[in-house]
KOLBA-992598 format. One record per residue: x, y, z of N, C-alpha, C in turn. Coordinates in steps of 0.001 Angstrom, whole numbers, padded with zeros to 6 digits, always signed. Atoms other than C-alpha are relative to their C-alpha. Example, Ala and Ser with C-alpha at 12.3 -4.5 7.8 and 13.67 -1.06 7.14 Angstrom:
+000890-001190+000000+012300-004500+007800+000900+001200+000000
-000820-001190-000060+013670-001060+007140-000770+001090+000730
***
This chain:
-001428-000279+000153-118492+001162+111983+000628+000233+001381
-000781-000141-000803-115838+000668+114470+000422+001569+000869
-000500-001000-000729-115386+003983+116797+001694+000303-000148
-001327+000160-000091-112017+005307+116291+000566+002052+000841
-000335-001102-000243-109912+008440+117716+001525+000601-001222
-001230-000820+000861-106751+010315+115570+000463+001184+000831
-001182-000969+000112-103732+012455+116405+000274+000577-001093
-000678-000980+000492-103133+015005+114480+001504+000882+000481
-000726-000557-000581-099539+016553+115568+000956+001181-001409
-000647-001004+000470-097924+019802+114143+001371-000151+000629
-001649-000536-000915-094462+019327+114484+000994+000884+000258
-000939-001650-000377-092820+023195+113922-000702-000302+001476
+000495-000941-001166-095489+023860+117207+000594-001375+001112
-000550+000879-000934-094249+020243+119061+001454+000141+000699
-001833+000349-000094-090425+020618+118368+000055+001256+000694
-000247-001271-000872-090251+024330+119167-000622+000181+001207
+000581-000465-001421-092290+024471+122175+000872-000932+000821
-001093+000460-000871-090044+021533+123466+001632+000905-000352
-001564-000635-000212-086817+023174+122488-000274+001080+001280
+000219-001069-000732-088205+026583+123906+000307-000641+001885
-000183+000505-001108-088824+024818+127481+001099-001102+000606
-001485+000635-000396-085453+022955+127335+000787+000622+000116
-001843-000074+000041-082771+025009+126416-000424+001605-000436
+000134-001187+000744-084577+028769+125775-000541+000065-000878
-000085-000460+001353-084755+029155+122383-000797-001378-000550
+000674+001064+001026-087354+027592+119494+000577-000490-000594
-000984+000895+000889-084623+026413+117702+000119-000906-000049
-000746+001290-000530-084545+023177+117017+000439-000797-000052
-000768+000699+000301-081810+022255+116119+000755-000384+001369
-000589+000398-001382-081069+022429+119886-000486-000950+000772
+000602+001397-000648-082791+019338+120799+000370-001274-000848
-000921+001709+000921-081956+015501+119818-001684-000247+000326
+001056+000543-000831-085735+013718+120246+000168-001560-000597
-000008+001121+000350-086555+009986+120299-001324+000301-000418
+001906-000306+000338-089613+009823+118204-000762-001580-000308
+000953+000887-000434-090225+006347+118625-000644-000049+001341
+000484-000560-000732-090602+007169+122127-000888+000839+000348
+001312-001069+000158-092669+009990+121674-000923+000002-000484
+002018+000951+000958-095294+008468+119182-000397-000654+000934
+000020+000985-001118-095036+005852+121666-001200+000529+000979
+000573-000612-001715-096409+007994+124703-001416+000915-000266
+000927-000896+000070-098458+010416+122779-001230-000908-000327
+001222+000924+000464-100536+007522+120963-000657-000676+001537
+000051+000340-001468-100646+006029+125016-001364+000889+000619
+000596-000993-000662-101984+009510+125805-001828+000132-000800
+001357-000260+000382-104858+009764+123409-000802-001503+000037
+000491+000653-000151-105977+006534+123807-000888-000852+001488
+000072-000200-001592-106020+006617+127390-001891+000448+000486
+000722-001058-000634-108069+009621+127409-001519-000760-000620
+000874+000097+001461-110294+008981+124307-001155-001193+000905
+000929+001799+000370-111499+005074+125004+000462-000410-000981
+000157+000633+001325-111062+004583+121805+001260-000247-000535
-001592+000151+000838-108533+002702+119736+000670+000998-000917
-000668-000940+000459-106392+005125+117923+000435-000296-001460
-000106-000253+001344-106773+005334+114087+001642-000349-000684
-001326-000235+000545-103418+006537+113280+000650+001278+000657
-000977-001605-000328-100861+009400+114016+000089+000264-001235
-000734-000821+001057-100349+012191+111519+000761+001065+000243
-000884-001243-000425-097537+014017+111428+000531+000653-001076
-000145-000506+000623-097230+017032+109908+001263+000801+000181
-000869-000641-000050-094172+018545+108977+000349+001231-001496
-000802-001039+001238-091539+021224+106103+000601-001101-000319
-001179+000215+000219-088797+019870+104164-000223+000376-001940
-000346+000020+001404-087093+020959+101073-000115-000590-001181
+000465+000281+001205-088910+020782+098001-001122-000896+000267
+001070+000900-000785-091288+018478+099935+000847-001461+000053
-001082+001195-000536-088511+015900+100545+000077-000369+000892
-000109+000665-001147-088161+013987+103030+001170-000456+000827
-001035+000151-000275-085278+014223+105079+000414-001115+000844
-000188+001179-001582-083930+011133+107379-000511-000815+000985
+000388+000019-001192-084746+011609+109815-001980-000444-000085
+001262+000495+000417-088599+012000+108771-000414-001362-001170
-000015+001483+000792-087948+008918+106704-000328-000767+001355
-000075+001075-001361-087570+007053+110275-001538+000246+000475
+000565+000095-000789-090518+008611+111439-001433-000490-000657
+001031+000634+000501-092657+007631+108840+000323-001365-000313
+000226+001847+000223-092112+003775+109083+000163+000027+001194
+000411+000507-001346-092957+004062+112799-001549-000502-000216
+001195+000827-000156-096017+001883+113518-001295+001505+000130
+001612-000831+000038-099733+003682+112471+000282+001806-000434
-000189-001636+000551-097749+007173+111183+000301+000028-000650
-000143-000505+001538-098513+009169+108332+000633+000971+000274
-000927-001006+000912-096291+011373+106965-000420+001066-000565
+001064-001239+000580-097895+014736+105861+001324+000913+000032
-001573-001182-000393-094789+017270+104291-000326+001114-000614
+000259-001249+000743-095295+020807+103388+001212+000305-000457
-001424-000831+000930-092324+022980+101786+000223+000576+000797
-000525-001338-000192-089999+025364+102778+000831+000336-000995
-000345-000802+000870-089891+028223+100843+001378+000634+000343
-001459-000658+000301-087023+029943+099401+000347+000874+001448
-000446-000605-001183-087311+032147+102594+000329-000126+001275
-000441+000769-000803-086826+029608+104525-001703+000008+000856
+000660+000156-000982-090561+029993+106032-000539-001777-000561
+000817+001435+000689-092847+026540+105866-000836+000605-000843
+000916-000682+000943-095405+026486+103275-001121-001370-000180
+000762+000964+000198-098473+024125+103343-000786-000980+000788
+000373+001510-001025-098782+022128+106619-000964+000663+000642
+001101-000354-000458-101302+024267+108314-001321-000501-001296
+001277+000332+000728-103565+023724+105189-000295-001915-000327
-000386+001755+000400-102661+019749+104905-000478-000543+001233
+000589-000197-001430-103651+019981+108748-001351-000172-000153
+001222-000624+000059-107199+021599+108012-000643-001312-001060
+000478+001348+000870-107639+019224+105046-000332-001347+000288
+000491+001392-000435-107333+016110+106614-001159-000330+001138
+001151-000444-000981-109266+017070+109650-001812+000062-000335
+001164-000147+000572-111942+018237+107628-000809-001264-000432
+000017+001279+001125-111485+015307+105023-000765-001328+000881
+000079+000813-000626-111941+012734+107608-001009+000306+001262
+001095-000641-000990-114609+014429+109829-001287-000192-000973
+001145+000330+000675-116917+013975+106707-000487-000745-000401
-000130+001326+000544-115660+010775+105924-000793-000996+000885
+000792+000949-001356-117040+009321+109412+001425-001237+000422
-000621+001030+000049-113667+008023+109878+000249-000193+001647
+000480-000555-001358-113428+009370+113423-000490+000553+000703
+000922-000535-001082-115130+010031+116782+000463+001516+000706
-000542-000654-000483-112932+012106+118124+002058+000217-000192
-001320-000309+000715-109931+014275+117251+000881+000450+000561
-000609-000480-000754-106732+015347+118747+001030+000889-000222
-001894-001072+000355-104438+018387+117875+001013+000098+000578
-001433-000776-000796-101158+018826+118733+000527+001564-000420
-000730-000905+000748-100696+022242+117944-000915+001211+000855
+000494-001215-000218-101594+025912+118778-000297+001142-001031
-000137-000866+001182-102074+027649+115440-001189+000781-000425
+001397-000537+000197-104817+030131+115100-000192-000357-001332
+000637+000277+000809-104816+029197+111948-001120-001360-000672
+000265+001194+000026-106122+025880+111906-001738+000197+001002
+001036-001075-000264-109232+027870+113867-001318-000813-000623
+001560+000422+000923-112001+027048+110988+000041-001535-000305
+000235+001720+000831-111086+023159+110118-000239-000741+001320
+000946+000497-000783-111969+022557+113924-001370-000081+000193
+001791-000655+000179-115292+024428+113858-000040-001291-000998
+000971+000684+001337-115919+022300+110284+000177-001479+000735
+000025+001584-000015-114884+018800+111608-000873-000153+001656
+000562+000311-000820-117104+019748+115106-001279+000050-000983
+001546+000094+000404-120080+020530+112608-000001-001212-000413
-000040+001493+000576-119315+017040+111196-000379-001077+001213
+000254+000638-001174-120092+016006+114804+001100-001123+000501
-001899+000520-000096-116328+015125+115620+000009+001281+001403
-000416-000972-000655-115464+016039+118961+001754+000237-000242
-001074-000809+000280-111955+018051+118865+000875+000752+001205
-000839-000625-001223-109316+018700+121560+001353+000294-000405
-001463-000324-000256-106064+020345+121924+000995-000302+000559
-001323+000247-000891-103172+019104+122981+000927+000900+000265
-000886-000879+000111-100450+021590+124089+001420-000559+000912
-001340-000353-000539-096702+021653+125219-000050+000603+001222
-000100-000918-001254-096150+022562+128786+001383+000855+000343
-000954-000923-000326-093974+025862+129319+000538-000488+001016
-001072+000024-001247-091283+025997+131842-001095-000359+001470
+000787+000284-000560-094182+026819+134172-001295-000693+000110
+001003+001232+000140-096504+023798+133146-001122+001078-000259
+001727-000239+000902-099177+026111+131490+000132-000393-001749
+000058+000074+001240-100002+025737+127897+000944+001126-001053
-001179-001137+000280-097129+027178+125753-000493+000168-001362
+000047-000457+001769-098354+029120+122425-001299-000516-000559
+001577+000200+000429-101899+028598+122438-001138+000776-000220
+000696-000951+000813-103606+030723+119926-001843-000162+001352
+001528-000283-001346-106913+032118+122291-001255-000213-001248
+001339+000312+001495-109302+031700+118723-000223-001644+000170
-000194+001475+000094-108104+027847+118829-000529-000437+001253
+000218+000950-001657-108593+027295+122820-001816+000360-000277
+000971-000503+000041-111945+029316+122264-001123-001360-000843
+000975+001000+000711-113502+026398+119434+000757-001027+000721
-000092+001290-000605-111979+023237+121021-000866-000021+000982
+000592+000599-001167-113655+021069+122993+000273-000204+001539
-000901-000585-000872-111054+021085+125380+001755-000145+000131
-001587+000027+000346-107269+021400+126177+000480-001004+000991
-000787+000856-000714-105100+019223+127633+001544+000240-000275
-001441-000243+000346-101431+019659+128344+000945-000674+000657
-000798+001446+000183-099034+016974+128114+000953+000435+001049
-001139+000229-000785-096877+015872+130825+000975+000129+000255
-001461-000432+000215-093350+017269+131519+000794-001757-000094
-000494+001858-000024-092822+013143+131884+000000-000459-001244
+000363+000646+001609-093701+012505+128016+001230+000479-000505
-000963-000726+000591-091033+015560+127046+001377-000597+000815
-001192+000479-000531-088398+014230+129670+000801-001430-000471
-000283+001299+000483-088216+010836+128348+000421+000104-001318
-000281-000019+001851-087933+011835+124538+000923+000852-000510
-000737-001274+000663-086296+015250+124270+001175+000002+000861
-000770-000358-000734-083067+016118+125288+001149+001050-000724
-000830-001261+001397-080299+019063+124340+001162-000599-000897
-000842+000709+000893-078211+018193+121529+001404+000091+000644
-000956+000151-000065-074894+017267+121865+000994+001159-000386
-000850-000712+000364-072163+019737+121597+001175-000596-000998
-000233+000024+001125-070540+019651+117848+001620+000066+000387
-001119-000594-000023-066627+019371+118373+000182+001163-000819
-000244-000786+001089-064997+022492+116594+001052-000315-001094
-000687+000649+001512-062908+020378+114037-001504-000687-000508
+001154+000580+000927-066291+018945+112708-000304+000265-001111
+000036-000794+001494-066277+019480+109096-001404+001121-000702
+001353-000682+000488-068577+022126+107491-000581-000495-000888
+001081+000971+000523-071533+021259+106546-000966+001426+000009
+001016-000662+000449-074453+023681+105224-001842-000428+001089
+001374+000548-000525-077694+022999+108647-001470+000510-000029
+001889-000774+000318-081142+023776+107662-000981-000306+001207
+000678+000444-001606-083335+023735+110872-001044-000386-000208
+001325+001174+000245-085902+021086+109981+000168-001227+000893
+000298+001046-001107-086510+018305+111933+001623-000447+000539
-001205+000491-000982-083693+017408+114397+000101-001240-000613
-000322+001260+000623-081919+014232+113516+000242-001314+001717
-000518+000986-001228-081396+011155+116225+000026-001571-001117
-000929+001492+000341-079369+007942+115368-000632-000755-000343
+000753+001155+001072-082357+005226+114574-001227+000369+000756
+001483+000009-000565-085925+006721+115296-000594-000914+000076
+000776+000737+000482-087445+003757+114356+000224-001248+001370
-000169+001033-000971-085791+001189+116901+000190+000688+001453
-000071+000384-001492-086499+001478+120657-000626-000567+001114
+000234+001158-000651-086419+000074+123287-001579-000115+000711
+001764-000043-000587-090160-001692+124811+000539+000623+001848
+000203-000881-001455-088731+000317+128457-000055+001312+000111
-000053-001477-000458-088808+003283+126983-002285+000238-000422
+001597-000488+000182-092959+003335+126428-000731-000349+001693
+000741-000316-000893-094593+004711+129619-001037-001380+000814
+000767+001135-000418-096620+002139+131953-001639+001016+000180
+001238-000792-000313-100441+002341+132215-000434+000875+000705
+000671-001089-001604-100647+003929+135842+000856+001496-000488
-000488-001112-000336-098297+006597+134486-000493+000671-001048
+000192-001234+001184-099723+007725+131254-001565+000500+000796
+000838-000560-000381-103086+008013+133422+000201+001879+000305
-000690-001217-000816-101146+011357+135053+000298+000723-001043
-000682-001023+001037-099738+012736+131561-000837+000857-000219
+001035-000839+000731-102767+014530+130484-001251-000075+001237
+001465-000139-000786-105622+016105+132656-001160-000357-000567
+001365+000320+000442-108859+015620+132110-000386+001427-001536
+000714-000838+001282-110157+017449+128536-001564+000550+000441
+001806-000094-000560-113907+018000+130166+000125+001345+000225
-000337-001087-000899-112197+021185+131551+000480+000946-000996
-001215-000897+001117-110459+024102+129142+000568+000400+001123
-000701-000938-000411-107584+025327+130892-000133+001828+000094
-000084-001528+000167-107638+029250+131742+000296+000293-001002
-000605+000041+001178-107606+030862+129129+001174+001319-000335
-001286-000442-000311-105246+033367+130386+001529-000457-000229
-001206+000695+000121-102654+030785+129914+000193-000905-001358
+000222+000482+001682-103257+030465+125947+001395+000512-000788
-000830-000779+000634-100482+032963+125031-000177+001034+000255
+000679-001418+000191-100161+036560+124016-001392+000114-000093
+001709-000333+000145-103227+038056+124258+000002+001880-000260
-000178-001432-000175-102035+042050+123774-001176+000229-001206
+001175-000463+000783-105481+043899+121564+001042+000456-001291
-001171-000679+001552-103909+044227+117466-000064+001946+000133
-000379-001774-000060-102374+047899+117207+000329+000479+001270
-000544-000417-001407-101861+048223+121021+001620-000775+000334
-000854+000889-000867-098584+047665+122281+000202+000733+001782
-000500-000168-001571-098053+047421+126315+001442+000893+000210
-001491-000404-000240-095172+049518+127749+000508-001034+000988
-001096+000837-000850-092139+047574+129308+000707+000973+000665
-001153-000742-000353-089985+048610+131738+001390-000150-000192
-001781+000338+000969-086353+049773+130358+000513-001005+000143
-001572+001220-000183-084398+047861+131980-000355-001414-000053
+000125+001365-000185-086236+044578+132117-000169-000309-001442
+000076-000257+001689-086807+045052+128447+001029-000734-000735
-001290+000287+000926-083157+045660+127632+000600-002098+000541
-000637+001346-000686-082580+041952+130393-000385-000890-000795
+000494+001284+000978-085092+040011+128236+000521+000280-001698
-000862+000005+000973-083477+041169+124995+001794-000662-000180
-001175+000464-000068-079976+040450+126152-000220-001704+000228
-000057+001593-000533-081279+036936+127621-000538-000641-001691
+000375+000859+001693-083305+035854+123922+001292+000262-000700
-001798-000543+001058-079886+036777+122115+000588-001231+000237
-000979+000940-000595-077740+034658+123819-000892-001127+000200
+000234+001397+000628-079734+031892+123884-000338-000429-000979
-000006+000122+001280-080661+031675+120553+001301-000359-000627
-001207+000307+000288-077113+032009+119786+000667-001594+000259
-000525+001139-000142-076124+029319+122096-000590-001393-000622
-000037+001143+000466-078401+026885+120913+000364-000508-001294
-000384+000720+001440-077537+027485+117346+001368-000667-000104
-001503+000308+000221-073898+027219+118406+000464-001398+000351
-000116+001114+000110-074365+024109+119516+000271-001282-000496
+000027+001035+000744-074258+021756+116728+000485+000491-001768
-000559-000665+001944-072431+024581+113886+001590-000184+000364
-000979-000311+000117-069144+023963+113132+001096+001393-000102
-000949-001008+000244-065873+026103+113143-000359+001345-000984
+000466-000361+001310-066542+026610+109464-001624+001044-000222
+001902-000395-000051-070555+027220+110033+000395+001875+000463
+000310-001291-000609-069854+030180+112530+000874+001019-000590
-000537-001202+000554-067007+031938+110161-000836+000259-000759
+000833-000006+001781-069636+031670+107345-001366+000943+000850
+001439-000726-000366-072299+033280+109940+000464+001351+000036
-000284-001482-000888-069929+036282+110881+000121+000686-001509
-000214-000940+001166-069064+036803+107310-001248+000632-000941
+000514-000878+000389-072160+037532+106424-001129+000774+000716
+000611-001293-000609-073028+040122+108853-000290+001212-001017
+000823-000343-000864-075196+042204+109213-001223-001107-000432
+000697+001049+000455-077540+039395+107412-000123-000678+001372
-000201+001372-000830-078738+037002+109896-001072-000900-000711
+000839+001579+000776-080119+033331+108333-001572+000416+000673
+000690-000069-000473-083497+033408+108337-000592-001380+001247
+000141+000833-001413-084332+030444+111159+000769+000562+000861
+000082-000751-000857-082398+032136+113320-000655+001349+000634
+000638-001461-000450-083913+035826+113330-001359+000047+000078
+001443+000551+000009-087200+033877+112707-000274+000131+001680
+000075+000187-001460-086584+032493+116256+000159+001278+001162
-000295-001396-000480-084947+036032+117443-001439+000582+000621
+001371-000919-000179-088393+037422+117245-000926-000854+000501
+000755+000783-000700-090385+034372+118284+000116+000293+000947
-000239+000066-001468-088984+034022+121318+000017+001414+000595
+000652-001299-001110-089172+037619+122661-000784+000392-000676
+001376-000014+000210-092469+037750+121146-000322-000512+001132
+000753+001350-000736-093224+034867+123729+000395+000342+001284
-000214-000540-001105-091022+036362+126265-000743+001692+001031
+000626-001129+000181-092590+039948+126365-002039-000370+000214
+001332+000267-000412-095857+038249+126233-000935+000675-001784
+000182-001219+000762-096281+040716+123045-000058-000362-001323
-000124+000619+001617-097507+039711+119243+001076+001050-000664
-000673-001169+001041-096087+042996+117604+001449+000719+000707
-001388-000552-000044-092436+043753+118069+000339+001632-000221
-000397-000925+000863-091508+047294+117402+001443+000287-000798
-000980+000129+000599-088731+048449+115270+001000+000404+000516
-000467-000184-000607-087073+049259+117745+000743-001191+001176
-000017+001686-000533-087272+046171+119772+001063-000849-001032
-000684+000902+000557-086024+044121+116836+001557+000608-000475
-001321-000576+000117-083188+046768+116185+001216-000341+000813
-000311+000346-001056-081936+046313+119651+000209-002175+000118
-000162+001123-000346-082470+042425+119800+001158-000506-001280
-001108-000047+001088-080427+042090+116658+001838+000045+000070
-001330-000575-000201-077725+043980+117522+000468-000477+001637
-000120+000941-001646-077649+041741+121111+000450-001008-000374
-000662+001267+001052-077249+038913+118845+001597-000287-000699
-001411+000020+000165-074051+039988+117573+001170+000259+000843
-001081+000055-001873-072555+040402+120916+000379-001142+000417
+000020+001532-000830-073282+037193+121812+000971-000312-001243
-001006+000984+000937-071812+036358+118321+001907-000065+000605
-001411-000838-000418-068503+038643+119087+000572-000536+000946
-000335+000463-001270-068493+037246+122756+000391-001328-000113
-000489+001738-000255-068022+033384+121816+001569+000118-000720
-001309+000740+000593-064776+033975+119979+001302+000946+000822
-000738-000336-001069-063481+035879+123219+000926-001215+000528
***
């Protein structure tokens, strides 16, 4: 049987780690991406590395009721990608794609369908379906998102710990594909935005200058032989300990996650959108306060928030709200 390699890509941990290193904030509704471009470069990248011809892309995503919105319509009739959709629940969290992740991984590690496997993602949870598809004798690497400062952004230390090794994608892959959304005139009619996959104009058609040349995808991705520090996985604070901050830089990174969060949601909400956000204060939607706490989770360095922390970042949030209609 033919040798083959597979992508696996998590797209909450793709989209948000590029928003995050674009524009602040995980939100991301604050990014536009080309995702023929970006299949494009990533399939480039693992095939590069690998040797081996490249199976397929799977991409895992949410959508309502397990629907398929648009946009992920486009991206599943791109060339060699599956489509994998979990739910989002009533509370707006996802529900399913980490285990649809683990499943196929597994599924196909026993199957002998591939040699070697490639995550896009950082999710401690996903942890045990590497271990099972290395006992299947499947090697297993990580791909990660490069932070602002080109280390690995949001990479569970359990996950870097069982891979084989990490690799972290090129600020050249994200520059070419992602970019910040467009600013929403404020006559734009209201409209009800659920923050699931960003939308762009025709995923499906582009152009053959936007896929990377050989000599340059060599450069996107280091060598996998190596794990990255693993200092540069994420938080790493011991459960039940939290670190002290100092006040004032505290209260700076609270005031700074606020306001950008804000801005990027404000980006692309109508007139209508943002009376409908103020009216129902003190409520905030959950994807935003989701992100609230992500991101100075990520900023802080710090898994566990206190209630104090999120009291404060909250109530920063509505400043920023208060402040845009100055």
């Amino acid at each position: 049987m033919r040798s083959h390699s597979a992508l696996y890509v998590d797209a909450g941990y793709l989209l948000s780690s590029a928003a995050t290193r674009l524009t602040g904030s995980s939100l991301r509704r604050g990014i536009e991406v080309n995702y023929a471009t970006l299949v494009a470069a990533l399939t480039e990248v693992v095939q590069q590395d690998s040797g081996l011809p490249l199976l397929r892309v799977y991409w895992y995503d949410a959508a309502r009721d397990g629907k398929a919105t648009p946009t992920q319509e486009g991206i599943a009739l791109l060339p060699n990608v599956k489509l994998r959709l979990g739910r989002i629940g009533v509370d707006g969290e996802q529900k399913g794609v980490d285990l649809r992740i683990g499943l196929d991984m597994v599924g196909h590690s026993r199957a002998g369908r591939v040699d070697v496997m490639y995550l896009l993602s950082g999710d401690d949870d996903l942890t045990e379906a590497v271990e099972e598809a290395q006992a299947q004798g499947v090697q297993v690497n990580v791909l990660a998102v490069p932070s602002s400062s080109l280390a690995p952004h949001g990479v569970s230390r359990h996950l870097l710990f069982a891979a084989d090794g990490l690799g972290v994608l090129d600020h050249a892959i994200l520059d070419r594909s992602v970019t910040p959304t467009k600013v929403v005139p404020v006559e734009a009619p209201a409209e009800i935005v659920v923050d699931t996959a960003p939308t762009h104009p025709d995923p499906v058609h582009a152009t053959a200058a936007a896929r990377p040349t050989p000599a340059a995808i060599a450069k996107m991705v280091p060598s996998l032989a190596v794990k990255n520090a693993v200092s540069q996985g994420g938080p790493t604070a011991p459960q039940g300990q939290t670190p002290r901050h100092d006040p004032d830089e505290l209260a700076e990174s609270i005031v700074a996650v606020a306001r950008k969060t804000f801005d990027a949601w404000s980006l692309t909400a109508s007139a209508a959108q943002l009376e409908e956000l103020k009216s129902g204060r003190p409520s905030i939607p959950r994807d935003l306060d989701r992100a609230l706490l992500v991101d100075l989770s990520g900023a802080l360095d710090e898994f566990a928030l206190s209630d104090a922390m999120r009291f404060s970042l909250r109530a920063k949030f509505w400043e920023a709200v208060d402040a845009a209609r100055e």
